[in-house]
C-alpha positions as CSV (number, residue, x, y, z in Angstrom):
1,X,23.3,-37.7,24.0
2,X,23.3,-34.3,25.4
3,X,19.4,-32.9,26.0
4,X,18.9,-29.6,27.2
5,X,16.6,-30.1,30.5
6,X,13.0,-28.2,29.2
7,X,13.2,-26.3,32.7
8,X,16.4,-24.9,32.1
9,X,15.6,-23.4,28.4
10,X,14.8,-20.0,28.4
11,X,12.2,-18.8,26.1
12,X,12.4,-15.1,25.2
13,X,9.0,-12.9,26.1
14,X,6.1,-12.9,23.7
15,X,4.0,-11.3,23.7
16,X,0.2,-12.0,22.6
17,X,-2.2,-9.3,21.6
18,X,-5.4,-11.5,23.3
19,X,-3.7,-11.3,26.7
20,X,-2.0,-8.0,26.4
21,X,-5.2,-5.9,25.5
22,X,-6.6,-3.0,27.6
23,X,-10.3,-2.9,28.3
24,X,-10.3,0.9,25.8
25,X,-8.9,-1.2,23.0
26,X,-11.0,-4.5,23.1
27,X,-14.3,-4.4,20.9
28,X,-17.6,-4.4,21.9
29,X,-19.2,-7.6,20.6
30,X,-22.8,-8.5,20.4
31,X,-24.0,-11.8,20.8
32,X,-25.7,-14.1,18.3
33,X,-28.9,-13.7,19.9
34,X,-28.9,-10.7,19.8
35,X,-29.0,-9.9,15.9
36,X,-31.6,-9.9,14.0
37,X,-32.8,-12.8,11.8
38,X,-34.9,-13.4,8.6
39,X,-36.6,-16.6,7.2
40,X,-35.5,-17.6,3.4
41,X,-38.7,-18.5,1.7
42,X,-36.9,-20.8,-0.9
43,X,-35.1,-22.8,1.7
44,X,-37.4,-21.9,5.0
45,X,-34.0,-21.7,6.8
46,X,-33.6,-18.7,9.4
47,X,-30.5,-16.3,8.5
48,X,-28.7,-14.0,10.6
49,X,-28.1,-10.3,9.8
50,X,-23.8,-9.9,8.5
51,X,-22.0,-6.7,8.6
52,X,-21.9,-7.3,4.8
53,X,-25.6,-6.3,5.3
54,X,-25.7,-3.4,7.3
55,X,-27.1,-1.0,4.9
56,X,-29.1,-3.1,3.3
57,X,-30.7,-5.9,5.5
58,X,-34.1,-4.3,4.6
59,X,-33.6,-5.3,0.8
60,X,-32.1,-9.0,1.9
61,X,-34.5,-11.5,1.4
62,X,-32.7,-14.6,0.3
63,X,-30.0,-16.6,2.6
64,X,-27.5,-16.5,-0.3
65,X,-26.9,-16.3,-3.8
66,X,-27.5,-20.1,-4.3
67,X,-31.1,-19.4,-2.8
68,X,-31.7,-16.2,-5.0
69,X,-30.8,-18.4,-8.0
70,X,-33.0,-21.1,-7.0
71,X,-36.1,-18.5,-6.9
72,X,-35.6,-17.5,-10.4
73,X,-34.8,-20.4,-12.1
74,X,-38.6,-21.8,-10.2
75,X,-40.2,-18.8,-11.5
76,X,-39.0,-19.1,-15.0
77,X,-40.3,-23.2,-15.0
């Protein structure tokens, strides 16, 4: 059988967009600590604020739509 040795193959240049970025082009990112958090009050769990939320995180007050459900569905019992 005729192998090609792995050192002789010659790849041709990638090139990957993580590696190749400048510092002007990269993204500030916050960290997770650093956002703000609220407490459900049907679950009691703490949630994180989401860009989805950004012009409304003062209105939020439930975790998710399974939580909001839950609320109603206790207040109509």
């Amino acid at each position: 059988m005729n192998r090609a040795n792995p050192a002789e193959t010659t790849l041709a240049p990638t090139t990957n967009a993580m590696t190749t970025a400048s510092p002007k082009t990269s993204h500030k990112m916050r960290k997770k600590a650093n956002l703000p958090s609220k407490i459900c009050p049907v679950c009691q769990r703490p949630f994180v604020w989401r860009k989805k939320w950004a012009r409304d995180w003062d209105s939020v007050v439930y975790c998710s739509k399974r939580c909001q459900g839950m609320h109603h569905r206790a207040q109509m019992d």
